[in-house]
mmCIF file of the C-alpha atoms, coordinates in Angstrom:
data_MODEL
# 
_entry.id   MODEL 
# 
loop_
_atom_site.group_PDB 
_atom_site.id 
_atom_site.type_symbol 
_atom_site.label_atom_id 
_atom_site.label_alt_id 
_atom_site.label_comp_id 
_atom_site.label_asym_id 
_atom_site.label_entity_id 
_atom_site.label_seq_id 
_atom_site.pdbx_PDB_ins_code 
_atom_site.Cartn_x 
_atom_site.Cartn_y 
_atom_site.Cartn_z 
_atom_site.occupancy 
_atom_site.B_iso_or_equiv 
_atom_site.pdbx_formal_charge 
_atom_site.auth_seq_id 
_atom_site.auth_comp_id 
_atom_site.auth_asym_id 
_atom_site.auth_atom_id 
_atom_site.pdbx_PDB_model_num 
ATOM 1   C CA . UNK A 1 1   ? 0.000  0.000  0.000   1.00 0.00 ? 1   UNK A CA 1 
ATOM 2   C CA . UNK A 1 2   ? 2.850  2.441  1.057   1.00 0.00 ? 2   UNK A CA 1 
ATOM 3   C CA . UNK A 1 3   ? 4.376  1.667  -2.182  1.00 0.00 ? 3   UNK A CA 1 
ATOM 4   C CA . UNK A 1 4   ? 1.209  2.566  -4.397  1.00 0.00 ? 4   UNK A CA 1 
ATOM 5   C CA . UNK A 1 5   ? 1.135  5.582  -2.552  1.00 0.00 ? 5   UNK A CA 1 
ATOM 6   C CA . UNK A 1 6   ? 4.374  6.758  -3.702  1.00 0.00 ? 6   UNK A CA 1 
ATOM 7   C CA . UNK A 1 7   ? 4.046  5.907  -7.216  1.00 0.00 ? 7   UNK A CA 1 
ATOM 8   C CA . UNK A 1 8   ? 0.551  7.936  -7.452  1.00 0.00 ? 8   UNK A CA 1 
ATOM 9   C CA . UNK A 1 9   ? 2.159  11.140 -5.668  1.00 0.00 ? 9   UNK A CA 1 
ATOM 10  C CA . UNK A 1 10  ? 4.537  10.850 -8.347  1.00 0.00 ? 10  UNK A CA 1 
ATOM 11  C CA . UNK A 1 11  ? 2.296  10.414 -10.569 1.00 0.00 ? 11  UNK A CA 1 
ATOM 12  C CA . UNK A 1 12  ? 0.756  13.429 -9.358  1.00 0.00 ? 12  UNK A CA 1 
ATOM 13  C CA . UNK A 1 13  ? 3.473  15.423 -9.231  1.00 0.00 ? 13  UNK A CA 1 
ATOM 14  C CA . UNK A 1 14  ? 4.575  14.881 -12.754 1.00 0.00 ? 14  UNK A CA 1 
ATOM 15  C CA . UNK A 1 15  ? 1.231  16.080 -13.868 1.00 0.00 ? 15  UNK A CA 1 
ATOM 16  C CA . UNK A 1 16  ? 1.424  18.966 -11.860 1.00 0.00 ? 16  UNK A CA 1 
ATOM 17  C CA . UNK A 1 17  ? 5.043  20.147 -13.163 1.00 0.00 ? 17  UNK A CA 1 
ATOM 18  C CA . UNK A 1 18  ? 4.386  19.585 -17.038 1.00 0.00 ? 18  UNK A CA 1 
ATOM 19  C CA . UNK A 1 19  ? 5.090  23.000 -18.516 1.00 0.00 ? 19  UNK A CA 1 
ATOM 20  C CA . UNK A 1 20  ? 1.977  25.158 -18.581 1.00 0.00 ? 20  UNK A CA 1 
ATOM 21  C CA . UNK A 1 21  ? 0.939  25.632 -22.306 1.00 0.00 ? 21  UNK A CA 1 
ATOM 22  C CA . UNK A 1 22  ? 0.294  29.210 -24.278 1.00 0.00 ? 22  UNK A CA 1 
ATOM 23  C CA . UNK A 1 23  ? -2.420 30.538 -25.964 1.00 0.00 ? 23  UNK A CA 1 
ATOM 24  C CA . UNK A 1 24  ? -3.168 29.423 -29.373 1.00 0.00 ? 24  UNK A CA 1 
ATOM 25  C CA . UNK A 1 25  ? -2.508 33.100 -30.516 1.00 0.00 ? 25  UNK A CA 1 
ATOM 26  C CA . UNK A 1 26  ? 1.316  32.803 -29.734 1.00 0.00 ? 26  UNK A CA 1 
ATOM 27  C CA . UNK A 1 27  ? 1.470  29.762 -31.809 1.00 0.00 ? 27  UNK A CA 1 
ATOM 28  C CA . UNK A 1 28  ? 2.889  27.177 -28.599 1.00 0.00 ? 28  UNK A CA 1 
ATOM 29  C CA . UNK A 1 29  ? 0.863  24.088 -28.880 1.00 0.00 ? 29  UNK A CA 1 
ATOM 30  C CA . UNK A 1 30  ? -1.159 22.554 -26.074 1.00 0.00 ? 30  UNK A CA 1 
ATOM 31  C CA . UNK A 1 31  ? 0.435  19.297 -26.265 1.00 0.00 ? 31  UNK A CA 1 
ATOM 32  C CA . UNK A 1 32  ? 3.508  19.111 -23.909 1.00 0.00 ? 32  UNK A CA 1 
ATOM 33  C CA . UNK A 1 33  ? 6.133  16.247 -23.201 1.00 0.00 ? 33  UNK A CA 1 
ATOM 34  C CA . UNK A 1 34  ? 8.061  15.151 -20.536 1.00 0.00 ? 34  UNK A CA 1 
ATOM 35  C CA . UNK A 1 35  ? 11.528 14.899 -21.055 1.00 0.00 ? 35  UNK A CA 1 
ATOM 36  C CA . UNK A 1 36  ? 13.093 11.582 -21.889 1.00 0.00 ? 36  UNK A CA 1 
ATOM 37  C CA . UNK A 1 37  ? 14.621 9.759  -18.669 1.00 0.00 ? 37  UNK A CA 1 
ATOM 38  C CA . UNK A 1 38  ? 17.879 9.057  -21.194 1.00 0.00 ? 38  UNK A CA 1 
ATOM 39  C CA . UNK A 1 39  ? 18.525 12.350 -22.096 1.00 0.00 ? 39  UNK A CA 1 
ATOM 40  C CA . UNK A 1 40  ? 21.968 12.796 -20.391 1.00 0.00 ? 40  UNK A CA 1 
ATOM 41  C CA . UNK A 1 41  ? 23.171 14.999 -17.729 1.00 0.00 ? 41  UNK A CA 1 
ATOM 42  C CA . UNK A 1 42  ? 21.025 18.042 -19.197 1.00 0.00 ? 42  UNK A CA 1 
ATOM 43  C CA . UNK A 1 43  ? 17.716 16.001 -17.854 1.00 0.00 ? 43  UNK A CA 1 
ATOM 44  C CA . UNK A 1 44  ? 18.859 15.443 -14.574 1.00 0.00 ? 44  UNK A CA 1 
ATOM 45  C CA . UNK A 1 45  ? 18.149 18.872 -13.333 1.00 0.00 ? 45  UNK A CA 1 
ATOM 46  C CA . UNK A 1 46  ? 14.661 18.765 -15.133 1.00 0.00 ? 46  UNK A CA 1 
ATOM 47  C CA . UNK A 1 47  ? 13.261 15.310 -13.377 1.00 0.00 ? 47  UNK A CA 1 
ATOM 48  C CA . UNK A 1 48  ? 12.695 15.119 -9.823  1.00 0.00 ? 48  UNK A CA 1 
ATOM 49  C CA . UNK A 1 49  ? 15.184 14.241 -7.278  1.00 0.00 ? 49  UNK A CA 1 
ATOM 50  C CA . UNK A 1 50  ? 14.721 10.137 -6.813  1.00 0.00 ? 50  UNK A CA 1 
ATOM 51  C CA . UNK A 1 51  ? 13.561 9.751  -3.180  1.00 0.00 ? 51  UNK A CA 1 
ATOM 52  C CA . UNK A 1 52  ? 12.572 13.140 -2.434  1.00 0.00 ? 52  UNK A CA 1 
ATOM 53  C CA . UNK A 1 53  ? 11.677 12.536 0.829   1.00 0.00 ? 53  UNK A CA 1 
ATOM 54  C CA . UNK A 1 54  ? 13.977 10.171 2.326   1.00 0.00 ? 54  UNK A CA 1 
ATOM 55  C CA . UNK A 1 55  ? 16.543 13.024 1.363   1.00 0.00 ? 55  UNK A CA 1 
ATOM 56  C CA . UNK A 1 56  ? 14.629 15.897 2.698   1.00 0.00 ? 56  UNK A CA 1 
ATOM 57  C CA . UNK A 1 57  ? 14.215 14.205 5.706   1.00 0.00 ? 57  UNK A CA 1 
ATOM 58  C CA . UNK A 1 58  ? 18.177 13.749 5.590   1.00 0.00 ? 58  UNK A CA 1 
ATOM 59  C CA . UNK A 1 59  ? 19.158 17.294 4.960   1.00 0.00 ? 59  UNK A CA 1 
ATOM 60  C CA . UNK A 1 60  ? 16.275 18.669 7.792   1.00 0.00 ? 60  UNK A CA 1 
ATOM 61  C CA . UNK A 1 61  ? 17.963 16.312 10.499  1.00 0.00 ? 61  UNK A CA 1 
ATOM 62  C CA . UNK A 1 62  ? 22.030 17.004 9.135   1.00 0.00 ? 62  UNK A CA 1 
ATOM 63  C CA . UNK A 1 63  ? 20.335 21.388 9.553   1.00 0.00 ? 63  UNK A CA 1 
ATOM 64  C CA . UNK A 1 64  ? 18.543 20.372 12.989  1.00 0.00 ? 64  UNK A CA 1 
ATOM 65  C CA . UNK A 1 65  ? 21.988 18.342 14.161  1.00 0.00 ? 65  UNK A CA 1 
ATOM 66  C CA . UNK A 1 66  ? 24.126 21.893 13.057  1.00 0.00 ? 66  UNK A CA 1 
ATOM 67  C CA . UNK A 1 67  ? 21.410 24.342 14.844  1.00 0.00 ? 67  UNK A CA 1 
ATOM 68  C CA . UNK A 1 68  ? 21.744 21.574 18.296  1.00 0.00 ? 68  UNK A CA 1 
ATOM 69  C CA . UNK A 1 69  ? 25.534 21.544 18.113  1.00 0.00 ? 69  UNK A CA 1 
ATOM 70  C CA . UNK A 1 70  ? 26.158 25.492 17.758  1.00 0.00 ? 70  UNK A CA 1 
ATOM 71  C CA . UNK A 1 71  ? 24.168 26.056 20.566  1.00 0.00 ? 71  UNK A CA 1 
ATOM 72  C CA . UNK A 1 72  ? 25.452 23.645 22.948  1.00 0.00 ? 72  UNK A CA 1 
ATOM 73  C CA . UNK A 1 73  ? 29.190 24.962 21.443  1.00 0.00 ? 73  UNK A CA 1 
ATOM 74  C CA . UNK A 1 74  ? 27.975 28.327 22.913  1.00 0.00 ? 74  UNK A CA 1 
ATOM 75  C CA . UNK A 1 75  ? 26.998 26.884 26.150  1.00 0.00 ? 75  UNK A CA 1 
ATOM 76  C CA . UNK A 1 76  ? 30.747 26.522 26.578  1.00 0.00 ? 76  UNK A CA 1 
ATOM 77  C CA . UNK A 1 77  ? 29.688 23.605 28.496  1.00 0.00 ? 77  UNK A CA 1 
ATOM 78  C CA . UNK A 1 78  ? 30.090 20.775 26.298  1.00 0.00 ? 78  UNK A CA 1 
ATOM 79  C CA . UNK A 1 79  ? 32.713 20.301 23.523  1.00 0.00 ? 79  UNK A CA 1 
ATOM 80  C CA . UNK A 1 80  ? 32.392 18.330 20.179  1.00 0.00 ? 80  UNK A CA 1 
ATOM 81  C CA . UNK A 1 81  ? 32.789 14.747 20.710  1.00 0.00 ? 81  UNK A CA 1 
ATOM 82  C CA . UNK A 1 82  ? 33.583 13.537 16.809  1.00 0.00 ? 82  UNK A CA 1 
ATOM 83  C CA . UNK A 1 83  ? 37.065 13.871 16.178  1.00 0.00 ? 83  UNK A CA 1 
ATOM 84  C CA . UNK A 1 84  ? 36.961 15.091 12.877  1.00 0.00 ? 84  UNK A CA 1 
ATOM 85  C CA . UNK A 1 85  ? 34.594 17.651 13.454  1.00 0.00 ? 85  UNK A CA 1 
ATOM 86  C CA . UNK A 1 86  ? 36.439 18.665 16.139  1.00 0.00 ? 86  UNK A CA 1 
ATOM 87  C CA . UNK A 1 87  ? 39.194 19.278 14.503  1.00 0.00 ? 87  UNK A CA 1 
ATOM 88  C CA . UNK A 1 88  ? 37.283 21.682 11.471  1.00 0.00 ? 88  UNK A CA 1 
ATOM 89  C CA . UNK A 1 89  ? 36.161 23.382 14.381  1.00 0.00 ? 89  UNK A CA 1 
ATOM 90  C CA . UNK A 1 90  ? 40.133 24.132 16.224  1.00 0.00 ? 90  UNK A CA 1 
ATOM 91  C CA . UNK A 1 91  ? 41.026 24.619 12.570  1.00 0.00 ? 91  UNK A CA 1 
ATOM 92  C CA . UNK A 1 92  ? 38.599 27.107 10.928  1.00 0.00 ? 92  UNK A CA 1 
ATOM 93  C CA . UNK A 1 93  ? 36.337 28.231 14.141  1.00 0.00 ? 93  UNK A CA 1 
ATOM 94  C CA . UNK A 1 94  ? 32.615 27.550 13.889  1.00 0.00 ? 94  UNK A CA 1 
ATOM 95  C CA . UNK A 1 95  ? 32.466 28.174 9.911   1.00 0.00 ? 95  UNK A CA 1 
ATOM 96  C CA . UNK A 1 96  ? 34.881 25.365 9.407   1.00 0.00 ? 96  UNK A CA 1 
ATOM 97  C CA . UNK A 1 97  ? 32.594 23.157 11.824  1.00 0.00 ? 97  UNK A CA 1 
ATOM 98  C CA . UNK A 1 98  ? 29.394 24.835 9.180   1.00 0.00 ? 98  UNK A CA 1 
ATOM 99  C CA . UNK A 1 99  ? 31.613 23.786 6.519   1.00 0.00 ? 99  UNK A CA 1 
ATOM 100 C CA . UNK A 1 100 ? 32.298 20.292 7.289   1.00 0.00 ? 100 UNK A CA 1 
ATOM 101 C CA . UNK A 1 101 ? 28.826 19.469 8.372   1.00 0.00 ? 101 UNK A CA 1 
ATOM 102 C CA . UNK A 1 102 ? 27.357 20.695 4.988   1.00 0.00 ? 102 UNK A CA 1 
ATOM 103 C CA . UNK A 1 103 ? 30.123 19.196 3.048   1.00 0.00 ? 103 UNK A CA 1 
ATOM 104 C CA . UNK A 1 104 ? 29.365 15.960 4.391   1.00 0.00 ? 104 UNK A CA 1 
ATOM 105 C CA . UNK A 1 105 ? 25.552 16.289 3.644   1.00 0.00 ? 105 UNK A CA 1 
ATOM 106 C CA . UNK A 1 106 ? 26.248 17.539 0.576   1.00 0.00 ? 106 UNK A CA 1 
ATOM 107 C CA . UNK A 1 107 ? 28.342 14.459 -0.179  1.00 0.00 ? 107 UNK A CA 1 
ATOM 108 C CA . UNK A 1 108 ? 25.646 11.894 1.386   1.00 0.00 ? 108 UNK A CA 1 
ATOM 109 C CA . UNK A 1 109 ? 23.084 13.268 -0.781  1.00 0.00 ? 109 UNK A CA 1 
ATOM 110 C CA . UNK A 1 110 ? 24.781 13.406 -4.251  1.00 0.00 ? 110 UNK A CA 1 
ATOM 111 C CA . UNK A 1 111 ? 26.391 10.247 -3.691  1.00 0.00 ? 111 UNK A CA 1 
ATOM 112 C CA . UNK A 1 112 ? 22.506 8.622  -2.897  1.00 0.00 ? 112 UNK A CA 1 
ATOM 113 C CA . UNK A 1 113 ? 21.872 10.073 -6.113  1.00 0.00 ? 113 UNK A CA 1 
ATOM 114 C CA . UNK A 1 114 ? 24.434 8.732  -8.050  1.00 0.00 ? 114 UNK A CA 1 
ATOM 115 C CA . UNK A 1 115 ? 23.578 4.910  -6.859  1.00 0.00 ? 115 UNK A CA 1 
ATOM 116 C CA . UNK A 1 116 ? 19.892 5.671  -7.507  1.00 0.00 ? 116 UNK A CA 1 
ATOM 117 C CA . UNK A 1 117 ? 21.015 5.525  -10.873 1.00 0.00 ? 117 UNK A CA 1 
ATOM 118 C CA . UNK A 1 118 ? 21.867 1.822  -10.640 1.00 0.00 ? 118 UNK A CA 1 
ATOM 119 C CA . UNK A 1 119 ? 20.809 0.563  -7.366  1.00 0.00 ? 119 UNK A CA 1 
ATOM 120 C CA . UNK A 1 120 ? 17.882 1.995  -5.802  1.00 0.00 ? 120 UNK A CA 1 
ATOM 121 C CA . UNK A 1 121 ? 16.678 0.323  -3.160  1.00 0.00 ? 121 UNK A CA 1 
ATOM 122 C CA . UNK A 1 122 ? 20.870 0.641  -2.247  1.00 0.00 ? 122 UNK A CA 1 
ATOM 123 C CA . UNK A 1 123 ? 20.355 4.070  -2.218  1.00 0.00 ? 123 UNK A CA 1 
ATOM 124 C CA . UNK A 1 124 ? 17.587 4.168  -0.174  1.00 0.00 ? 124 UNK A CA 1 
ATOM 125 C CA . UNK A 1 125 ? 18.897 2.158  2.707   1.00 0.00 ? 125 UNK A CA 1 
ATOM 126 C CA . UNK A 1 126 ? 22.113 4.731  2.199   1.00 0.00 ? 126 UNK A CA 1 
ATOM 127 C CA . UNK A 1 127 ? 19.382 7.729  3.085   1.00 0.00 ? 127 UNK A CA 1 
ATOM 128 C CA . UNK A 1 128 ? 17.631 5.658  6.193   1.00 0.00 ? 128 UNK A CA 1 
ATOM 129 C CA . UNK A 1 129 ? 20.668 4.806  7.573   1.00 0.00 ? 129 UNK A CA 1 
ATOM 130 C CA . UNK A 1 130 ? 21.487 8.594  7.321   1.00 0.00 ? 130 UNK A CA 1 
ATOM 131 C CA . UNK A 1 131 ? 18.523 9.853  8.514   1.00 0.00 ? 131 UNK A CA 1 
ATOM 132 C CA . UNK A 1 132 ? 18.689 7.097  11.868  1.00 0.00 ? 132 UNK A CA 1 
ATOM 133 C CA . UNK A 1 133 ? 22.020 8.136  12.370  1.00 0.00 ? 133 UNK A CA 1 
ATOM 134 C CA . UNK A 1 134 ? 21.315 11.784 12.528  1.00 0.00 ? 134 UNK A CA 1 
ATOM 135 C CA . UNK A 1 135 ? 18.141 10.829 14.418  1.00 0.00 ? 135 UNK A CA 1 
ATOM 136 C CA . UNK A 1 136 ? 19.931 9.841  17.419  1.00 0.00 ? 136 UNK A CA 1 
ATOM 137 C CA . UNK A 1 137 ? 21.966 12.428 17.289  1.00 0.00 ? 137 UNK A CA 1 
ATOM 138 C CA . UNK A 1 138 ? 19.802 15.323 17.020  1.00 0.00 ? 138 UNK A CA 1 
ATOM 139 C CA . UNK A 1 139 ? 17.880 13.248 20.142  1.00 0.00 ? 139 UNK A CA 1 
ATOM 140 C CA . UNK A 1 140 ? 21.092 13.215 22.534  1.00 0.00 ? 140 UNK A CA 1 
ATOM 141 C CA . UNK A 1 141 ? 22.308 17.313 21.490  1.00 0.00 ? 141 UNK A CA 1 
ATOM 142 C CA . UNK A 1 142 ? 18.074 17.667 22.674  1.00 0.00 ? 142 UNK A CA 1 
ATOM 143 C CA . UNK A 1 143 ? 19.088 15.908 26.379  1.00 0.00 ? 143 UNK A CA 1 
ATOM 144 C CA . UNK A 1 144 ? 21.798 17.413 26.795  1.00 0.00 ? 144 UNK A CA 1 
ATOM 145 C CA . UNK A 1 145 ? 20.508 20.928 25.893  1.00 0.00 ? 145 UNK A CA 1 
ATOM 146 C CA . UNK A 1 146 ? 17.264 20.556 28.083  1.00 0.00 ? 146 UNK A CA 1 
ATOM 147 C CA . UNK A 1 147 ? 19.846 19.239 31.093  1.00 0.00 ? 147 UNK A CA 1 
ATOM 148 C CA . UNK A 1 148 ? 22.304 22.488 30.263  1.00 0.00 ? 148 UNK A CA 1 
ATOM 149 C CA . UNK A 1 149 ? 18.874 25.137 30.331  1.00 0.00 ? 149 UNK A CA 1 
# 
């Protein structure tokens, strides 16, 4: 069920985002086309992202883990317990920490993208694990903030 769900909101969306058609009287025709799936690189800024929502829900969480960390960095209570973020963070101050947390979403989500292209259900469980991981996260920077306050 969850599954034909999906496949008629994107159905639905597709419908929804076909180009809206002109007026006879500028000579466009009312018959419009999607663009072909095999169309190289060109086409994949004009389909939709594949999982849109499992990497929404990735980039919210990765936004929601930066917002929890910056202010419990401010607290001057607590200090960043990943080493390599840590170390962005001696290095470059809190825009190198900004820097390497987007980076590394960035990265997650292209590279989900990429092995879409081949594997998806691959890429899927790449995006759940993700979004778990930064689950838990976000959940223990939200106890320890509402311990610090």
């Amino acid at each position: 069920m969850f599954n034909g769900l999906l496949l008629a909101r994107r159905q639905v969306d597709v419908v929804n985002r076909l180009p809206s058609s002109r007026p006879a009287e500028f000579g466009a025709s009312t018959a419009t086309a999607l663009p072909a799936a095999s169309a190289g690189p060109r086409a994949w800024f004009s389909q939709w992202l594949t999982m849109e929502s499992e990497t929404c829900w990735l980039l919210l969480f990765g936004v929601l883990d930066l917002v929890l960390t910056t202010l419990l960095l401010n607290t001057g209570r607590v200090q960043e317990a990943n080493p390599a973020a840590r170390y962005f963070l001696f290095a470059g101050g809190l825009n190198g920490l900004i820097g390497y947390k987007c980076a590394l979403l960035a990265f997650a989500t292209v590279a989900a993208q990429v092995i879409a292209l081949r594997r998806p259900r691959t890429a899927r469980a790449v995006l759940i694990v993700g979004i778990l991981a930064h689950l838990v996260v976000v959940s223990y920077s939200t106890v320890l903030l509402l311990k610090i306050a």
